[in-house]
C-alpha positions as CSV (number, residue, x, y, z in Angstrom):
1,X,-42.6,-17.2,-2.5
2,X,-40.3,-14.5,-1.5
3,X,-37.0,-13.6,-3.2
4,X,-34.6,-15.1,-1.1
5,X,-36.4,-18.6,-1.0
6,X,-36.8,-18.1,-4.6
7,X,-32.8,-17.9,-4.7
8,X,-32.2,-20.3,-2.7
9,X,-34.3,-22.8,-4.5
10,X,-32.8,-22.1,-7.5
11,X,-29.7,-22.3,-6.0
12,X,-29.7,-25.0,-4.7
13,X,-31.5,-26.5,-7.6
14,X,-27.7,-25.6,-10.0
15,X,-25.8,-27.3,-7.0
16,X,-27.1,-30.7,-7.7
17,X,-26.8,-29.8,-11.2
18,X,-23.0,-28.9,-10.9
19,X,-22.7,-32.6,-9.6
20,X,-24.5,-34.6,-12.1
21,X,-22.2,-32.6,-15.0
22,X,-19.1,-33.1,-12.7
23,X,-19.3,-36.9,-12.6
24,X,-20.3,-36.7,-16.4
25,X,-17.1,-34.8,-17.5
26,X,-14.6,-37.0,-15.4
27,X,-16.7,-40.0,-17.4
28,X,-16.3,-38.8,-20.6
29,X,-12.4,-37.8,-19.9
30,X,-11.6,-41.0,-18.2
31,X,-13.5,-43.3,-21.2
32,X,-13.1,-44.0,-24.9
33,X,-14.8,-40.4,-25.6
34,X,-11.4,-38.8,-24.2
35,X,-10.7,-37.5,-27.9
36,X,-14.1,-36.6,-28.4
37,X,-14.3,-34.5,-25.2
38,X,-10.7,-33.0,-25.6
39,X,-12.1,-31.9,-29.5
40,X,-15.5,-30.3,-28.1
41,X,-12.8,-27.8,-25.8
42,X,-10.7,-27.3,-28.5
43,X,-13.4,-26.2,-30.7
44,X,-12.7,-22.5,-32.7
45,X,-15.2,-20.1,-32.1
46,X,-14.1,-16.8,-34.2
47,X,-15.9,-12.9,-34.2
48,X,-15.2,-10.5,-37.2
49,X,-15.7,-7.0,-37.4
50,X,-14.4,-4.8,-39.8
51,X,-10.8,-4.8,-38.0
52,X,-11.8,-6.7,-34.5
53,X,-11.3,-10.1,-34.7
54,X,-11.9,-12.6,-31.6
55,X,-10.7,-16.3,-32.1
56,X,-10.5,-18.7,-29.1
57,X,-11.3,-22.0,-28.6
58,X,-14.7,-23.0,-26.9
59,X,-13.4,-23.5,-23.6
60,X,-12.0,-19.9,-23.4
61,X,-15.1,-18.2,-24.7
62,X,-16.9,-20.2,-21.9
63,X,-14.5,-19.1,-19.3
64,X,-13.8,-15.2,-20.5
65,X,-17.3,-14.5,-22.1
66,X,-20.1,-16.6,-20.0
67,X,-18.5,-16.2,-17.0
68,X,-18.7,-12.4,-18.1
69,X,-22.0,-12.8,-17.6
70,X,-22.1,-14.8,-14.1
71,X,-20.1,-11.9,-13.2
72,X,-22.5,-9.4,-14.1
73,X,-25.4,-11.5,-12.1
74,X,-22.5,-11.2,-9.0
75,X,-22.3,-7.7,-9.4
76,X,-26.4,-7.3,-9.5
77,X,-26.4,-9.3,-6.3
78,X,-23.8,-7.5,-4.5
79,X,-25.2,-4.0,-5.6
80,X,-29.0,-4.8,-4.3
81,X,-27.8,-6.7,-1.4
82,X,-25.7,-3.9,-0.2
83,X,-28.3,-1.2,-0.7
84,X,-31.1,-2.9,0.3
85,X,-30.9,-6.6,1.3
86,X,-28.9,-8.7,3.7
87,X,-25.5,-6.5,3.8
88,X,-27.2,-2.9,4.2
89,X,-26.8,-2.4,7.9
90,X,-23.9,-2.5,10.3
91,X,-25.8,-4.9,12.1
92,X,-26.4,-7.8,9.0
93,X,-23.3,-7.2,7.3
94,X,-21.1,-8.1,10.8
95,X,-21.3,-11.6,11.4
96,X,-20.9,-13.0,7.7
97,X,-18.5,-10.0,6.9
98,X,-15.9,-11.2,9.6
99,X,-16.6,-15.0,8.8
100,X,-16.0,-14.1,4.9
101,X,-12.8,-12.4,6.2
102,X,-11.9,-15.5,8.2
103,X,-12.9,-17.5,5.3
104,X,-10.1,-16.0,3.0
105,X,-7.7,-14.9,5.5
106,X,-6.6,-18.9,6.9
107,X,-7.2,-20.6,3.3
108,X,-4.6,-18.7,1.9
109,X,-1.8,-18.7,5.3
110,X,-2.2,-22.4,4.7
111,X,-1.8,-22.5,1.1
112,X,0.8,-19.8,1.3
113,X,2.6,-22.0,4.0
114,X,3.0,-25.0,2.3
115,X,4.3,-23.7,-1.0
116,X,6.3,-21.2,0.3
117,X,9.8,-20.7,-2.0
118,X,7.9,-21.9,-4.5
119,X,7.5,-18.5,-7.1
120,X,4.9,-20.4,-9.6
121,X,2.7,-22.2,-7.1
122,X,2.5,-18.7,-5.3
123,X,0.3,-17.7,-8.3
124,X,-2.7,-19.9,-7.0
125,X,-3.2,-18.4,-3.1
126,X,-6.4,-17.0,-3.8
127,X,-7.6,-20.8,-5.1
128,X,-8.7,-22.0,-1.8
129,X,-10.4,-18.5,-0.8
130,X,-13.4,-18.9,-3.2
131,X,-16.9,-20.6,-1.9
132,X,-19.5,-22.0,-4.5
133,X,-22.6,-20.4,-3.4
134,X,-24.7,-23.0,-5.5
135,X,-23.2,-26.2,-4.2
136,X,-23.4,-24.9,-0.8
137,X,-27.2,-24.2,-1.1
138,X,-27.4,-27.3,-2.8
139,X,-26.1,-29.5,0.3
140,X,-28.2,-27.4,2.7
141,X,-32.0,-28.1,0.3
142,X,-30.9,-31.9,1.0
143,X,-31.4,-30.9,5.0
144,X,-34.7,-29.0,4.4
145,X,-36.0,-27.4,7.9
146,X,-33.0,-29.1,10.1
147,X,-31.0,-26.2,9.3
148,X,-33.1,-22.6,10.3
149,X,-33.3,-20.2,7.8
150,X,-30.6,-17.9,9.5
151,X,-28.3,-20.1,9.0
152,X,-29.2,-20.5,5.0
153,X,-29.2,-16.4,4.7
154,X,-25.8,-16.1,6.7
155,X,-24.2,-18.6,4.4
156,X,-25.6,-16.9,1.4
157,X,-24.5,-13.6,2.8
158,X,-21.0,-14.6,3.7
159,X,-21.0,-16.4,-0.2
160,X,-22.1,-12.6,-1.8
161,X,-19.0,-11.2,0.3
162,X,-16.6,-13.4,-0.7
163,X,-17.7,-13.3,-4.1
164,X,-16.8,-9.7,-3.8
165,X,-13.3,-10.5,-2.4
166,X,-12.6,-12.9,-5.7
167,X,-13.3,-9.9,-7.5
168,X,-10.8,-7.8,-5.9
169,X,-8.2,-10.4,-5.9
170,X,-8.7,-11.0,-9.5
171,X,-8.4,-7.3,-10.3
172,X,-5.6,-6.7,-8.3
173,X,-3.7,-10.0,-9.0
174,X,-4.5,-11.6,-11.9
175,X,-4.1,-8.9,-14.4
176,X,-1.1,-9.2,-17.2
177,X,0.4,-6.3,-19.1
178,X,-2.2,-3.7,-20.0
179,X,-3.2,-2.0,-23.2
180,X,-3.1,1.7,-23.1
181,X,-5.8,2.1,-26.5
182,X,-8.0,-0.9,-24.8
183,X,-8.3,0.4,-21.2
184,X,-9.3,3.9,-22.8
185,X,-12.0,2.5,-25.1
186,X,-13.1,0.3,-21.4
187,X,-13.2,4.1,-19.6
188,X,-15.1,5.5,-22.2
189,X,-17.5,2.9,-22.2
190,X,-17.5,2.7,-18.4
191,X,-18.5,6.5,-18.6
192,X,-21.3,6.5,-21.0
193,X,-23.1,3.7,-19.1
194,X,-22.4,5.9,-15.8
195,X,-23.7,9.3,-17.7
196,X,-26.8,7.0,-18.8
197,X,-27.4,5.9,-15.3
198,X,-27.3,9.4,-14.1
199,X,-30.0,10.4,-16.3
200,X,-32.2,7.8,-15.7
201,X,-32.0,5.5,-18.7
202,X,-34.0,2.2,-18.1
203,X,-33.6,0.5,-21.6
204,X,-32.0,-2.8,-20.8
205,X,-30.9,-2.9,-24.8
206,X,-28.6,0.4,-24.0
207,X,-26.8,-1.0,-21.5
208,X,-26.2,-4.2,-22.7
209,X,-24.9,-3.0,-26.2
210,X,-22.5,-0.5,-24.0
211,X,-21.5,-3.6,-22.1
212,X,-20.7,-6.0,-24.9
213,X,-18.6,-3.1,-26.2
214,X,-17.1,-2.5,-22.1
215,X,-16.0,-6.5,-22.2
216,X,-14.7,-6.2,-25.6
217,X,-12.1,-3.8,-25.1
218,X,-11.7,-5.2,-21.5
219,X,-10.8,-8.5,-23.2
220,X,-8.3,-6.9,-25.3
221,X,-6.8,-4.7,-22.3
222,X,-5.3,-7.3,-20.1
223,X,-7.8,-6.8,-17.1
224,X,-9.8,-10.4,-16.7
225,X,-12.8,-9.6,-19.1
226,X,-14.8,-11.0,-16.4
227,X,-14.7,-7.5,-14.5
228,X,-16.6,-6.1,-16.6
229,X,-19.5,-7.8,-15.7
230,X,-19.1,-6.5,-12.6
231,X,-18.3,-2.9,-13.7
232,X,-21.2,-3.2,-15.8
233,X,-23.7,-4.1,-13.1
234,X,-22.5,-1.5,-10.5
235,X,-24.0,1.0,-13.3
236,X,-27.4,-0.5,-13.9
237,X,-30.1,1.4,-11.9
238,X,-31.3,-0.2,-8.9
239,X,-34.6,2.2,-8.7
240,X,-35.8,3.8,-11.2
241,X,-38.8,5.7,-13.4
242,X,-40.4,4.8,-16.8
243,X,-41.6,7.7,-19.1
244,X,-44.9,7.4,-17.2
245,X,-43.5,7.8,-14.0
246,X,-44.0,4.5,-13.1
247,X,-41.1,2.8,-10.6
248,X,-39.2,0.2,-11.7
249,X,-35.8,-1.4,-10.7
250,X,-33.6,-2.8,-14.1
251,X,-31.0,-3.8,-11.9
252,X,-33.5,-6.4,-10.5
253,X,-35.3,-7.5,-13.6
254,X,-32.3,-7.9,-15.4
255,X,-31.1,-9.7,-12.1
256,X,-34.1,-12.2,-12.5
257,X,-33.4,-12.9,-16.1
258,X,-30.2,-13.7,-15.3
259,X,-30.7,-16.0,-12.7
260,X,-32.3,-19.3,-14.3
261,X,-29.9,-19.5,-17.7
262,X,-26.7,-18.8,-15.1
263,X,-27.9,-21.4,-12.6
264,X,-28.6,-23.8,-15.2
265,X,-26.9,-23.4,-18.3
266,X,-23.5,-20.8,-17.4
267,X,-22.2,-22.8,-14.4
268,X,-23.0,-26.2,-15.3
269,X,-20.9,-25.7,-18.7
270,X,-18.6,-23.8,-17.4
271,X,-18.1,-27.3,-14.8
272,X,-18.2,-29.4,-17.3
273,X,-15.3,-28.2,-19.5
274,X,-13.1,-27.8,-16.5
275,X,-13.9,-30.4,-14.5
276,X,-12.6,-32.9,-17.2
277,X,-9.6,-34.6,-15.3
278,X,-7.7,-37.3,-16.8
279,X,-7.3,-39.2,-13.6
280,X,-5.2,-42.0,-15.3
281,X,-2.5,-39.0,-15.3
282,X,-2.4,-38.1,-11.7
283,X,-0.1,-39.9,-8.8
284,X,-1.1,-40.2,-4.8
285,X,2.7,-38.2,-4.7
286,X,1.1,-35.3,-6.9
287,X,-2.0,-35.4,-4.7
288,X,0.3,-34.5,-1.2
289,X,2.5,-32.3,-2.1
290,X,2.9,-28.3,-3.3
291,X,0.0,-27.1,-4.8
292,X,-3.1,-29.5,-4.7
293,X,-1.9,-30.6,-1.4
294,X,-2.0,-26.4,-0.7
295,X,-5.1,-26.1,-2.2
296,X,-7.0,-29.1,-0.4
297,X,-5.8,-27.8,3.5
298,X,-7.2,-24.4,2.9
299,X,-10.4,-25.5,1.0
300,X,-11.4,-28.5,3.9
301,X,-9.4,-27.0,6.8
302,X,-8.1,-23.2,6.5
303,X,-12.0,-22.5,5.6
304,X,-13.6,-24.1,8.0
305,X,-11.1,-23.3,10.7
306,X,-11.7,-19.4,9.6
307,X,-14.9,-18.9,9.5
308,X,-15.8,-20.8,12.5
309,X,-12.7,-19.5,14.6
310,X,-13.4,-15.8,13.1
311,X,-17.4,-15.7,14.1
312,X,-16.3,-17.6,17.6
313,X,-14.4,-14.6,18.3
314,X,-17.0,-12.2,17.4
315,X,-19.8,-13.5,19.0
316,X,-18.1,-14.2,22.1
317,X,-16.5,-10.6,22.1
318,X,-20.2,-8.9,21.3
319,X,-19.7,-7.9,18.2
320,X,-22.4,-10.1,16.7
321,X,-24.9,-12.4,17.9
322,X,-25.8,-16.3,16.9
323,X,-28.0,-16.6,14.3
324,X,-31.6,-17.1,15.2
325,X,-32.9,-20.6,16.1
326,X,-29.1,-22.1,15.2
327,X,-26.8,-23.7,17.7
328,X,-23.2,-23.7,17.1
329,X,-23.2,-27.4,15.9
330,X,-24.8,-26.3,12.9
331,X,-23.0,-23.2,12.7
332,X,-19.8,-25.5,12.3
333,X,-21.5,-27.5,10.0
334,X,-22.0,-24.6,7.5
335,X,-18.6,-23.0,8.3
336,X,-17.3,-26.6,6.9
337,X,-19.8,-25.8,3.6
338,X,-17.6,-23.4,2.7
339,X,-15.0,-25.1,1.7
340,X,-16.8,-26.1,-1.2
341,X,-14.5,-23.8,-3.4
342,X,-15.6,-25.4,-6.8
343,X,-17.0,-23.9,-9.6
344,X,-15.2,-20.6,-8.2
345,X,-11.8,-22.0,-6.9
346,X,-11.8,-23.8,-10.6
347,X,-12.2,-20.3,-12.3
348,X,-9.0,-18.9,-9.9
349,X,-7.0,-22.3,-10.6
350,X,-8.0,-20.9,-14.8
351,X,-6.6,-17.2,-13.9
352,X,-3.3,-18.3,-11.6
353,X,-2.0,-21.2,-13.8
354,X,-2.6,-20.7,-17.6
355,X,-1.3,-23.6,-18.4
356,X,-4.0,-26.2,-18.0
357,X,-1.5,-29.1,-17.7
358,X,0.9,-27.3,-15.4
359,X,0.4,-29.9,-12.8
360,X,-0.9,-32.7,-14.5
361,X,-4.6,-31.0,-13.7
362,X,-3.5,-32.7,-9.9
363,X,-4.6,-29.0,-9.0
364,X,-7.7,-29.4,-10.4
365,X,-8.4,-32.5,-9.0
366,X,-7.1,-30.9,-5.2
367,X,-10.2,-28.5,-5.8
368,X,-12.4,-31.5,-6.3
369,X,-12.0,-33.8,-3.8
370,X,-11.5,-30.6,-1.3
371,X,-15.2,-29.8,-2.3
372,X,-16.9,-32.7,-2.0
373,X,-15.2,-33.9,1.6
374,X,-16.0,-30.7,2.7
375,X,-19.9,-31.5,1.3
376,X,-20.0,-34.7,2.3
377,X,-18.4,-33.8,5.9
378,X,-20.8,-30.7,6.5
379,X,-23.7,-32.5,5.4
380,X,-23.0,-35.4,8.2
381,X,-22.5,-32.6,10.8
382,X,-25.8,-30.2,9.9
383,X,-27.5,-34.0,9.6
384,X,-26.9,-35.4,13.3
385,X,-26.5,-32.1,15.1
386,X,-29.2,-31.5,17.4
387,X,-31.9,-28.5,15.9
388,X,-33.0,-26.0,18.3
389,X,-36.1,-25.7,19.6
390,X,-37.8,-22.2,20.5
């Protein structure tokens, strides 16, 4: 089995995953375990050392530290893909480049649109930009050889882009007052693991202690400590020699590590404490108006609309070709895929409103129910569209 149908079976894998622990966290916050649920995100987790001191609750150390580390298996992605897989040529990058564009471009006019005037709801534009890579996958292993594997590497190529575009908006939007002392420590670190990548270091243990140290003062600085993972993967060597001059590539094996406890243990907790809606709480008026109401037409139509409007227009003017074996049925049918914002839009939704109960968690909910009819909706169109035959 080659890489990329090892990640997408593990990927898809986490996507049925994320479901099962979905429906299990709306059971437990919708039942007589409400309190017990509520207690389990509330839960102190404290650091000490000498004079640093780190107390959150559980939920925050899931969302600022673990998702640290999905970050940092991102950033691997990105890195190798970009050098050396799907994103290294002119040629492969095009057509998912201008759908990802497409892809963030209309979800946000929409949600933009209806909440304009509006200064707080402005905060969440970026929520309907995101695409869960995972889920998607996930929906597409349920269709096994009805959709071509161009179709599965364009969707995965198009989620690694966008993925890069959530880290941009979250650097340049979602960052409070900064710390002078912390953002120095965070370029010093930076630095060192650059100086260590120039000389060829290939301990994993180096750059990982330099990396918890990176996210510590990154946490303390203001930036989203999440960007550190991704600093701290753009550093890791992608090719490399041992002592004995034998090749190796860190940023790979580190990469592979990564990828089973993120799939299957990162994401799916990170879903199931903030997934957790207390549906009792939220009106059909909440649901259609302002911000879920934003967040819902640019998850099931602004995405859909622009990355199947923005790769129309490329194809037809030359700039990129149809992907092998697909017809444009199913290339609809996975532009509509990627409005399953999810686990990623939820994480935005964390960063633009603070305040959990801001909107009732309607917002929350908007993500939800914009994920799954966009599932349920691709899945009928990849499922009756005609496959090509060569």
């Amino acid at each position: 089995m080659n890489f990329l149908e090892e990640f997408i079976k593990k990927e898809s894998s986490a996507g049925i995953l994320l479901i099962f622990v979905t429906i299990l966290a709306l059971a437990l916050k919708n039942s007589v375990f409400s309190d017990f649920y509520a207690a389990f995100l509330r839960t102190p987790v404290e650091i000490r050392f000498a004079d640093l001191h780190i107390a959150k609750p559980l939920l925050l150390w899931i969302n600022d530290g673990l998702m640290a580390i999905f970050f940092l298996l991102i950033g691997l992605e990105v890195k190798r893909e970009i050098l050396e897989g799907q994103l290294s040529t002119v040629s492969q990058i095009a057509l998912p480049g201008i759908a990802a564009i497409g892809g963030m471009v209309i979800p946000a006019f929409f949600y933009i649109y209806i909440n304009l005037g509006d200064e707080t709801a402005m905060r969440g534009w970026a929520i309907p930009t995101a695409t869960d890579i995972a889920f998607a996958l996930g929906i597409l292993a349920l269709l096994g050889k009805r959709v071509p594997l161009s179709l599965k590497i364009f969707l995965m190529a198009l989620a690694i882009i966008d993925d890069l575009g959530a880290i941009v908006i979250i650097a340049l939007f979602y960052t409070v007052e900064l710390s002078t002392l912390s953002i120095s420590v965070a370029a010093s670190a930076l630095t060192v693991l650059v100086i260590m990548n120039y000389f060829g270091v290939v301990k994993k243990a180096a750059y990982i202690t330099v990396g918890v140290v990176l996210w510590v003062s990154v946490l303390k600085s203001g930036v989203h400590a999440t960007l550190a993972g991704v600093a701290l993967a753009f550093t890791i060597p992608l090719n490399c020699k041992t002592k004995e001059g034998e090749t190796c590539s860190l940023a790979k094996e580190m990469e592979k590590d990564l990828h089973f406890w993120v799939a299957f243990f990162i994401l799916p907790l990170f879903a199931f404490v903030n997934a957790g809606i207390d549906l009792r709480h939220v009106s059909l008026d909440q649901m259609t108006t302002g911000v879920p109401l934003g967040i819902m037409a640019g998850l099931f139509l602004g995405k859909q609309i622009g990355v199947f409007g923005f790769t129309w227009v490329a194809i037809k003017l030359g700039w990129a070709k149809l992907p092998d074996s697909s017809t444009w049925l199913q290339l609809y049918g996975v532009s509509v895929l990627t409005g399953i914002g999810f686990t990623m839009s939820l994480f935005v939704d964390s960063l633009a409103f603070t305040d959990g109960n801001l909107y009732q968690q309607a917002d929350k909910l908007a993500v939800l129910v914009a994920s799954f009819s966009a599932g349920i909706l691709g899945y009928m169109v990849l499922r009756y569209a005609k496959v090509k035959t060569d």
